[in-house]
TIBA-953001 format. One record per residue (C-alpha): residue number from 1; y, x, z. Coordinates in pm, 1 decimal, decimal comma. Layout:
<sites>
SITE_NUM_Y_X_Z
...
</sites>
This chain:
<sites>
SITE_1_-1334,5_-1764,3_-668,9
SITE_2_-1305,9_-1721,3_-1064,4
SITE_3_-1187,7_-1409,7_-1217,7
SITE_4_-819,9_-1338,6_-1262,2
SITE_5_-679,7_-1145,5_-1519,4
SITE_6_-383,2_-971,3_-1711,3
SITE_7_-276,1_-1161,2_-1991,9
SITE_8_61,2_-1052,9_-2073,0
SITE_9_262,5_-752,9_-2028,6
SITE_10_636,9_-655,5_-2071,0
SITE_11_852,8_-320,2_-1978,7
SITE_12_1170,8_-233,4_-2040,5
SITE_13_1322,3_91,3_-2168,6
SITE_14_1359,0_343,9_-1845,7
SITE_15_1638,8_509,1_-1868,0
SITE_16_1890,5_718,2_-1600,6
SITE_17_2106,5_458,6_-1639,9
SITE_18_2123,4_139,3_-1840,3
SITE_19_2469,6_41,7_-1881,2
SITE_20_2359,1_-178,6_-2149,1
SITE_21_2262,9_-446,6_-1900,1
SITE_22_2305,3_-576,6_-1514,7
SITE_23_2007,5_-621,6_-1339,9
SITE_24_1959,9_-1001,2_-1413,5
SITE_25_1980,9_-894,4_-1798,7
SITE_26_1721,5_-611,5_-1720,7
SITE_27_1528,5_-862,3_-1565,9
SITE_28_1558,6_-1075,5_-1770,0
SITE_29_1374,3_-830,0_-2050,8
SITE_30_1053,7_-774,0_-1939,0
SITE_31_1059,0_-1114,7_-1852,3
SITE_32_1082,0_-1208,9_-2266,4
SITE_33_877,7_-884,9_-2317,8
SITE_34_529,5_-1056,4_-2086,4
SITE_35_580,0_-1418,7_-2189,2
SITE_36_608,7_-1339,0_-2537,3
SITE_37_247,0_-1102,1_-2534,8
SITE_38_99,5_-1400,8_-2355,2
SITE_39_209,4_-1620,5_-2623,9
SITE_40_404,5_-1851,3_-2287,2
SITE_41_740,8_-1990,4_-2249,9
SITE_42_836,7_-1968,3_-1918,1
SITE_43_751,8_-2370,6_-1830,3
SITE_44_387,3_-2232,6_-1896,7
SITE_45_441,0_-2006,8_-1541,1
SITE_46_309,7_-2186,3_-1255,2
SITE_47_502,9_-1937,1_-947,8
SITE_48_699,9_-1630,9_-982,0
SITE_49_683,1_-1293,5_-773,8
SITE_50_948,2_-1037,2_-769,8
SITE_51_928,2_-722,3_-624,5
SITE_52_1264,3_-529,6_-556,8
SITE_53_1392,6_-248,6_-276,0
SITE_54_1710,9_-426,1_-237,2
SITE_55_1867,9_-274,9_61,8
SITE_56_1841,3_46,9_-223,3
SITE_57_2137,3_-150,7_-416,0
SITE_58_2276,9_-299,4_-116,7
SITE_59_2187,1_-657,3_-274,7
SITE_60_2090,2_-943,1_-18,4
SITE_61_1812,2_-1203,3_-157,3
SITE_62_1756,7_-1054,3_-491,9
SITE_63_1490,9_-1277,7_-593,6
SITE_64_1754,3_-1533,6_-600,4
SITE_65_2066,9_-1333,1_-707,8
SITE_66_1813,5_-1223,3_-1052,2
SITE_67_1680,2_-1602,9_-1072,0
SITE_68_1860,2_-1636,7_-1390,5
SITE_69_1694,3_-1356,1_-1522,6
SITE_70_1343,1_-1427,6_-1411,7
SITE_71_1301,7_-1804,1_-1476,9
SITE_72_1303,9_-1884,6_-1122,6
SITE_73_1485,3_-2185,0_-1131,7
SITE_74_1293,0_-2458,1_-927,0
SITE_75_950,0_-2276,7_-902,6
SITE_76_783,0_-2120,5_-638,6
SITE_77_929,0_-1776,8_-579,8
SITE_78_795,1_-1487,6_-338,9
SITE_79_1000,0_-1196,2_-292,5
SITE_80_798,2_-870,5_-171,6
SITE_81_968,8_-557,7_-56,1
SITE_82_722,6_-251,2_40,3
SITE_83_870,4_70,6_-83,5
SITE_84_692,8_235,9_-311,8
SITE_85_410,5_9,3_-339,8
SITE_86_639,7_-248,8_-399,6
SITE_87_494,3_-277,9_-757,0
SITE_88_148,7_-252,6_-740,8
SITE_89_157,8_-507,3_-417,9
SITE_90_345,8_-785,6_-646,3
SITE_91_34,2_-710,0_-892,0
SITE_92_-248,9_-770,3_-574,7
SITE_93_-7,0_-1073,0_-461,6
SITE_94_3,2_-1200,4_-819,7
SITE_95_-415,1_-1180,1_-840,4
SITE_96_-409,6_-1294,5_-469,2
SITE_97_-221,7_-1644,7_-541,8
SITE_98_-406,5_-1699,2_-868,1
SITE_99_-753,6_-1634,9_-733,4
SITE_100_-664,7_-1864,2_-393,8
SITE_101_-646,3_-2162,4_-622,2
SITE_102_-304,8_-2223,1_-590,4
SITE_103_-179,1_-2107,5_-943,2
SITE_104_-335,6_-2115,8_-1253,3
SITE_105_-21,4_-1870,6_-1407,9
SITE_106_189,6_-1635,7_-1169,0
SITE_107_459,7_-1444,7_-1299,9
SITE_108_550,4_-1098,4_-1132,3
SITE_109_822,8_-852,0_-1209,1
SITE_110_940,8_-522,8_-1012,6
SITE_111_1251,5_-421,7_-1113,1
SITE_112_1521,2_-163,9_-984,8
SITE_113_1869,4_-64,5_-1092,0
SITE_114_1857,7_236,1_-888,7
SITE_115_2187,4_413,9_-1069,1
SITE_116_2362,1_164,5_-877,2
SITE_117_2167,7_263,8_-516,4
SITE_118_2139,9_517,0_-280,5
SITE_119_1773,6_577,4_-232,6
SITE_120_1780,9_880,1_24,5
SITE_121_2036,3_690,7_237,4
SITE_122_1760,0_389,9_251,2
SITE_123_1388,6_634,6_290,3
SITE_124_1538,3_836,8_586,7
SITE_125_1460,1_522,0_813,4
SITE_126_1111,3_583,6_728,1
SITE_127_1110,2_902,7_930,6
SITE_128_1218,0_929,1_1324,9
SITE_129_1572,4_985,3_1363,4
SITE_130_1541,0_1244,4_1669,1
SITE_131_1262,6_1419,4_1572,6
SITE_132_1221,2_1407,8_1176,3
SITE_133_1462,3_1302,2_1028,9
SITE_134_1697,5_1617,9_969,0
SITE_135_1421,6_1759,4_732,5
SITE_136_1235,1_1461,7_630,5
SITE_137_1492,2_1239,5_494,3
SITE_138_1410,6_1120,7_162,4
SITE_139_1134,4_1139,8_-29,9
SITE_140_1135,8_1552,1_-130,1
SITE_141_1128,4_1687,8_231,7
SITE_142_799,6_1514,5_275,6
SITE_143_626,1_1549,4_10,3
SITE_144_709,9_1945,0_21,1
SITE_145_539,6_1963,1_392,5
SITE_146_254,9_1789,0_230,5
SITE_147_232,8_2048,2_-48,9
SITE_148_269,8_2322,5_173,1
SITE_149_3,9_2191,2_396,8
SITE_150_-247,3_2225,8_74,9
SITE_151_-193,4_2516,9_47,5
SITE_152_-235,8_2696,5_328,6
SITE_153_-574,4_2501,8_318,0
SITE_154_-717,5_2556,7_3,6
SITE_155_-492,9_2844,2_-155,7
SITE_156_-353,3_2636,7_-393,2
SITE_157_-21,2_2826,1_-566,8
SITE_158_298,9_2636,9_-748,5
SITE_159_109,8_2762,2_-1095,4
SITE_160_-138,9_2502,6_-1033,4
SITE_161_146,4_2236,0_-951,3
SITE_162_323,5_2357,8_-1236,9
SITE_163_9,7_2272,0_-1489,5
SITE_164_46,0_1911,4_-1342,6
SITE_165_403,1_1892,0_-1417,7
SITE_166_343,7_2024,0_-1800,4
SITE_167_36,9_1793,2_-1853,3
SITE_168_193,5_1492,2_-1701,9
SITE_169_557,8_1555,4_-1952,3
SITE_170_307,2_1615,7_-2268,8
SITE_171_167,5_1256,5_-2185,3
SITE_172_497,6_1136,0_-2203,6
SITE_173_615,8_1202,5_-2499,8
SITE_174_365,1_968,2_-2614,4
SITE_175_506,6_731,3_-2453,2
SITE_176_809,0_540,3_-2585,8
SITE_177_897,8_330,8_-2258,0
SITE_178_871,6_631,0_-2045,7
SITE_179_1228,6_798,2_-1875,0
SITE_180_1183,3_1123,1_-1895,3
SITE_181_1042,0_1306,1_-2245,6
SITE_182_1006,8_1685,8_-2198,2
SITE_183_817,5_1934,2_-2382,9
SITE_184_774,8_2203,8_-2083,4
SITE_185_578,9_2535,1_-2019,3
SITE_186_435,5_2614,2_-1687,9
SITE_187_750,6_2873,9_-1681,1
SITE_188_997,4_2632,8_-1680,2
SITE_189_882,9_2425,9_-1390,1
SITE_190_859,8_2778,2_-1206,6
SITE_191_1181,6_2846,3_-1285,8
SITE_192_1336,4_2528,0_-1206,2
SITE_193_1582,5_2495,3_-889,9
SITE_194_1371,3_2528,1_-591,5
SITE_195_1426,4_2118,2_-385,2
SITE_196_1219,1_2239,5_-103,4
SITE_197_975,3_2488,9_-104,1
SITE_198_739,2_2451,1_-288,0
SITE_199_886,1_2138,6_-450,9
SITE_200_1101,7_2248,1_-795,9
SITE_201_1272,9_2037,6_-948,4
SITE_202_1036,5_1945,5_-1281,2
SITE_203_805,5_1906,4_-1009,7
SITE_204_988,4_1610,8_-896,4
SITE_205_987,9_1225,9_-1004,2
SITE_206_1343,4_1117,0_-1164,2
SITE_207_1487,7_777,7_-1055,7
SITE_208_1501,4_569,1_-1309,1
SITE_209_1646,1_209,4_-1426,3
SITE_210_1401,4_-58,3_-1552,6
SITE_211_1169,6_-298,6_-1504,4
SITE_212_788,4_-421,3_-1568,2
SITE_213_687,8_-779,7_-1587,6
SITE_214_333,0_-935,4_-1583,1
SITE_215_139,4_-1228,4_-1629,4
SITE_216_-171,0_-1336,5_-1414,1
SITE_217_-387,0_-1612,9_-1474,7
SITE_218_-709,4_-1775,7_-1402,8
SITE_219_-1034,2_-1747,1_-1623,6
SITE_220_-985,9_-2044,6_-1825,0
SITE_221_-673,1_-2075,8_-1828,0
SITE_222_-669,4_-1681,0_-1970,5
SITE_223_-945,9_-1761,6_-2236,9
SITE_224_-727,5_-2008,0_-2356,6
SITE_225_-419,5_-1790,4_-2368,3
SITE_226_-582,3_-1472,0_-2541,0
SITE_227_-954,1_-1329,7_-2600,7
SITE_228_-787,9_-996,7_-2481,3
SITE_229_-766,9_-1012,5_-2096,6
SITE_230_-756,3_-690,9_-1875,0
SITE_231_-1000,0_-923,0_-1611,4
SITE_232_-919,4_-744,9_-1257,4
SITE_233_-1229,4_-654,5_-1112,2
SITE_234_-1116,4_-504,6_-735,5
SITE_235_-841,2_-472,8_-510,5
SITE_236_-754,6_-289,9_-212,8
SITE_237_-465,7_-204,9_40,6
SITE_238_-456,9_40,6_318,4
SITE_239_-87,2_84,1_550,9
SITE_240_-82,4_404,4_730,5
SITE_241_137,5_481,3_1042,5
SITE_242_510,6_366,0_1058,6
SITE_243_690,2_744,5_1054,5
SITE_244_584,9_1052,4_769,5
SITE_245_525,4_1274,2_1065,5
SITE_246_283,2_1031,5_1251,8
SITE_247_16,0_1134,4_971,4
SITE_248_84,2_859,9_708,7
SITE_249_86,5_1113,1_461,9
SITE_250_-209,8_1325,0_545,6
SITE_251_-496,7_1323,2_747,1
SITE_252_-628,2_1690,8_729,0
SITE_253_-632,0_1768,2_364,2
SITE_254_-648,5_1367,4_237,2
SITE_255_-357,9_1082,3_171,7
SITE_256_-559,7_859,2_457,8
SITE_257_-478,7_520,6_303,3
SITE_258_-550,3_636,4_-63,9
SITE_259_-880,9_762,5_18,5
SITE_260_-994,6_436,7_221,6
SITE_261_-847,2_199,9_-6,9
SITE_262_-1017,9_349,4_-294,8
SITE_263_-1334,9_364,0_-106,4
SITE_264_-1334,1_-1,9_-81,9
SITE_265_-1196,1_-110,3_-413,3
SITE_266_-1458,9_109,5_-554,2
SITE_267_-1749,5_-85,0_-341,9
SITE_268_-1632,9_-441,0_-416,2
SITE_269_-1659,0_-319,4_-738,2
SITE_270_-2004,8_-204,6_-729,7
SITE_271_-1897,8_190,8_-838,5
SITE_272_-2140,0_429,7_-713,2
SITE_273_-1998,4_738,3_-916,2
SITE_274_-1619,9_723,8_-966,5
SITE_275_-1586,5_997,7_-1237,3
SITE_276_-1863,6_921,1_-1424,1
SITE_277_-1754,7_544,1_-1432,1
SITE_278_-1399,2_502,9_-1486,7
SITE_279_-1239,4_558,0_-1780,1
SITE_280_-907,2_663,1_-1728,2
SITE_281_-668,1_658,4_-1404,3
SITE_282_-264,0_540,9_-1377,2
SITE_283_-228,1_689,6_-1032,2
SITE_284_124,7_669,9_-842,7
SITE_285_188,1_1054,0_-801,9
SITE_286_535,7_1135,3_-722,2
SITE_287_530,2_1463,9_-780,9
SITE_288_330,8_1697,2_-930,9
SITE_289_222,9_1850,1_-578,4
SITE_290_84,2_1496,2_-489,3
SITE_291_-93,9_1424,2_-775,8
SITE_292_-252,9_1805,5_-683,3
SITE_293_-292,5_1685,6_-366,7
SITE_294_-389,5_1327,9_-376,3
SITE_295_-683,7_1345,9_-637,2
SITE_296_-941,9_1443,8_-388,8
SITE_297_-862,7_1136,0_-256,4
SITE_298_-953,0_937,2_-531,5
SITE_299_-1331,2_1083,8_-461,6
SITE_300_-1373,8_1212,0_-845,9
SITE_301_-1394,9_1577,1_-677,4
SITE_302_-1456,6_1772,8_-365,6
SITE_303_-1164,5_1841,3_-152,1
SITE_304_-951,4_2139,9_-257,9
SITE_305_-1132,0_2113,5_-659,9
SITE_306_-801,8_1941,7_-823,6
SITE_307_-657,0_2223,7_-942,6
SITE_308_-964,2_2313,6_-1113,4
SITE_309_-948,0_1997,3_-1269,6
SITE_310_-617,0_2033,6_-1380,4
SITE_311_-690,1_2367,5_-1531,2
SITE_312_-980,0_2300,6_-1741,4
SITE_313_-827,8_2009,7_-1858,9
SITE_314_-1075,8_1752,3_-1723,9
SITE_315_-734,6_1531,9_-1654,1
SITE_316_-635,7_1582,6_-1944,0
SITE_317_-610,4_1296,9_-2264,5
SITE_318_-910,5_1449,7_-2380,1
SITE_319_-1101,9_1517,8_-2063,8
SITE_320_-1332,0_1335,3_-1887,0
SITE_321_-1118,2_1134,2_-1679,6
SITE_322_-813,0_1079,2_-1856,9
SITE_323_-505,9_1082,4_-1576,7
SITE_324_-171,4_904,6_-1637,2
SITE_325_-157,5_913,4_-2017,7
SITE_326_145,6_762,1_-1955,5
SITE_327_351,6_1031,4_-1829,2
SITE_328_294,2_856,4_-1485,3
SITE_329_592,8_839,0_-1229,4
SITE_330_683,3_1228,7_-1261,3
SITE_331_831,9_1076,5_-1610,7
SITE_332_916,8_741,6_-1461,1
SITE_333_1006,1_610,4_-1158,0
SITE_334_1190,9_264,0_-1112,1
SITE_335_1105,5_256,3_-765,9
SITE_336_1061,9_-145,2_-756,0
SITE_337_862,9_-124,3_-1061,1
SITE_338_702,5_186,4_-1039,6
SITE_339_317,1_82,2_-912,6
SITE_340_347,3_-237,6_-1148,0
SITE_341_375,4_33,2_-1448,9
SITE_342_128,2_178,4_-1293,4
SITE_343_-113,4_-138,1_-1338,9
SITE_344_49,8_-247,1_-1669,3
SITE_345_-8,6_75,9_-1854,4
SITE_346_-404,4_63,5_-1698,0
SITE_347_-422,6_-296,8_-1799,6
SITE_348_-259,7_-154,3_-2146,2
SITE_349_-587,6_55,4_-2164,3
SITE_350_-800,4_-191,8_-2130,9
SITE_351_-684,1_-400,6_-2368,0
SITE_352_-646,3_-144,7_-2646,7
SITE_353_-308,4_-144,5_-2643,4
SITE_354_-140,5_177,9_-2510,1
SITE_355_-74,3_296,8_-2869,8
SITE_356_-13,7_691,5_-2861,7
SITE_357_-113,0_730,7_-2536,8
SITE_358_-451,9_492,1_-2597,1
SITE_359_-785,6_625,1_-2422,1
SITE_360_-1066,7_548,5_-2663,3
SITE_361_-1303,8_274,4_-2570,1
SITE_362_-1137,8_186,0_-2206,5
SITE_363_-1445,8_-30,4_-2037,2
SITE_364_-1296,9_59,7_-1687,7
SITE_365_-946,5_155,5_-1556,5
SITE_366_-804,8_191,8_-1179,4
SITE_367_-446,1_196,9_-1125,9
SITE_368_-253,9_292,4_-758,5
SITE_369_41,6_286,5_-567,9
SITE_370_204,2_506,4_-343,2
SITE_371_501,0_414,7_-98,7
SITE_372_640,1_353,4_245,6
SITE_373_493,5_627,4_480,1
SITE_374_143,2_669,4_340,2
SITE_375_82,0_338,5_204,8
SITE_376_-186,0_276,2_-91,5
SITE_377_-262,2_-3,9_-324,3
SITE_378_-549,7_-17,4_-560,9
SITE_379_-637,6_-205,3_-829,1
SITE_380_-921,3_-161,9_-1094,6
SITE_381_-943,3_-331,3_-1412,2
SITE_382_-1231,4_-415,6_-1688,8
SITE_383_-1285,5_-520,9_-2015,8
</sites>
């Protein structure tokens, strides 16, 4: 197998609502966006592979009803559907069909219109609908059981949430693509309408409108396109149970699938010390309580020693470890493209091209996703 790497990148504007465009349109943008930083047309693209939670906008075969937009016409189209994850598994299915051999150039775009959806209607199937459901619909209700479970294990308090949710905003405002740009004191989070204890709402991800687009090709084929390739180095997946209250999203004080999946992608990668390695992080954190929660299971820090992190600003753009200098999905969160942000902004990194929010000297970046009930993807990227 020859390498495989990022060669072109495109993202829309995220935005509450973009009434500027239908979804083929917004498609259709990132679309330009990637084949135009690859230097492509779109008869350069060997296979296309969308990624879309459709039953969220109540559209049946999206990959077809956007083909317009995407440049699907005729060529070999996959359409993947996993929550969350959905973008970060179109990025390991785009790097799986290139490395197989079967594609020297695969397209892949996550996309949602999700002012036009009703998300909560569509995650309440993911808990049981006798015994869960009437406080674990959605995404909040979780998420706040998970937060409360921290705490009662390590002591954690919402002021230690709340410097997630500041740090995470700051990061955004360096970031022109990003939804939400808000210049916040640990105060205001505090004070913020309480979702479900402890979850407030600038703890919260928005839902936003948008979509990502990258391009994927082979090693020659990606010399020949651009001497700046974000090369992907490791990839790994781990699915958790089928219900939130089954365990999906813990296992004791770990996200299970997060902390196995990392594990591996950090031995195919031949890591031995995570924090001293990597350079900077794009994790899927969908609120500031599991970004809190979820480092640990990165294995850059003992369990219970985020906060710390978070406090002395190890996290921070000029820490150590660098985490979501994007603004990450607490500023943006276009559920179908959310985890391929994720892996555009880290490939962005790597190739020196994050602008404002630019790590100096990125040699190695990892980049996750988050979704269904406990799911993880993981992808790491190098120079």
């Amino acid at each position: 197998m020859g390498r495989v790497g990022i060669v072109g990148i495109g993202q829309t504007q995220f935005r509450s609502k973009r009434e500027d465009v239908n979804s083929v349109e917004l498609v259709n943008e990132a679309v330009r966006a990637a084949l135009a930083d690859a230097q492509l047309t779109i008869k350069d693209i060997d296979a296309i592979i969308i990624g879309n939670m459709e039953h969220f906008e109540s559209i049946n075969y999206s990959e077809m009803w956007t083909i317009d937009g995407s440049g699907g016409y005729m060529k070999p189209v996959m359409k993947i559907t996993t929550g969350g994850t959905t973008g970060s598994t179109i990025a390991c299915a785009g790097f799986y069909q290139v490395s197989s051999g079967m594609f020297d150039r695969v397209l892949v775009i996550g996309w949602e219109h999700l002012s036009e959806s009703d998300t909560t209607g569509a995650i309440a199937s993911c808990s049981d609908p006798i015994w869960e459901r009437s406080v674990m619909a959605g995404a909040v209700g979780p998420l706040a059981i998970v937060a409360s479970e921290y705490m009662r294990i390590h002591g954690t308090t919402e002021e230690d949430a709340a410097r997630v949710a500041v740090q995470a905003h700051k990061n955004a405002l360096n970031n022109p693509y990003a939804h939400l740009h808000l210049d916040i004191t640990v105060d205001d989070v505090l004070n913020s309408a309480m979702l479900s204890y402890p979850m407030k709402l600038l703890d919260m991800c928005p839902t936003s409108d948008g979509a990502c687009a990258m391009v994927f090709a082979e090693d020659k084929s990606a010399r020949e396109i651009t001497d700046n390739v974000a090369w992907v180095k490791s990839v790994a997946t781990r699915h958790d149970t089928a219900f939130f209250g089954d365990g999906g999203l813990k296992h004791g004080d770990k996200l299970r699938s997060l902390y196995l999946a990392t594990e591996e992608a950090y031995t195919r990668a031949g890591i031995k010390n995570p924090f001293k390695e990597l350079d900077v992080i794009e994790m899927y954190e969908p609120s500031s309580w599991s970004a809190l929660t979820w480092v640990d299971s990165l294995h850059i820090c003992e369990p219970g020693e985020a906060p710390k992190l978070f406090e002395e600003g190890v996290l921070s753009m000029k820490g150590e470890l660098p985490l979501n200098p994007s603004g990450g999905v607490i500023s943006t969160n276009p559920i179908g493209a959310t985890g391929a942000v994720r892996v555009a902004e880290a490939a962005l990194q790597i190739r020196g091209m994050a602008d404002r929010r630019q790590v100096p000297d990125v040699e190695l970046a990892m980049a996750t996703g988050f979704g269904g009930s406990g799911w993880s993807d993981v992808m790491i990227l190098e120079r």
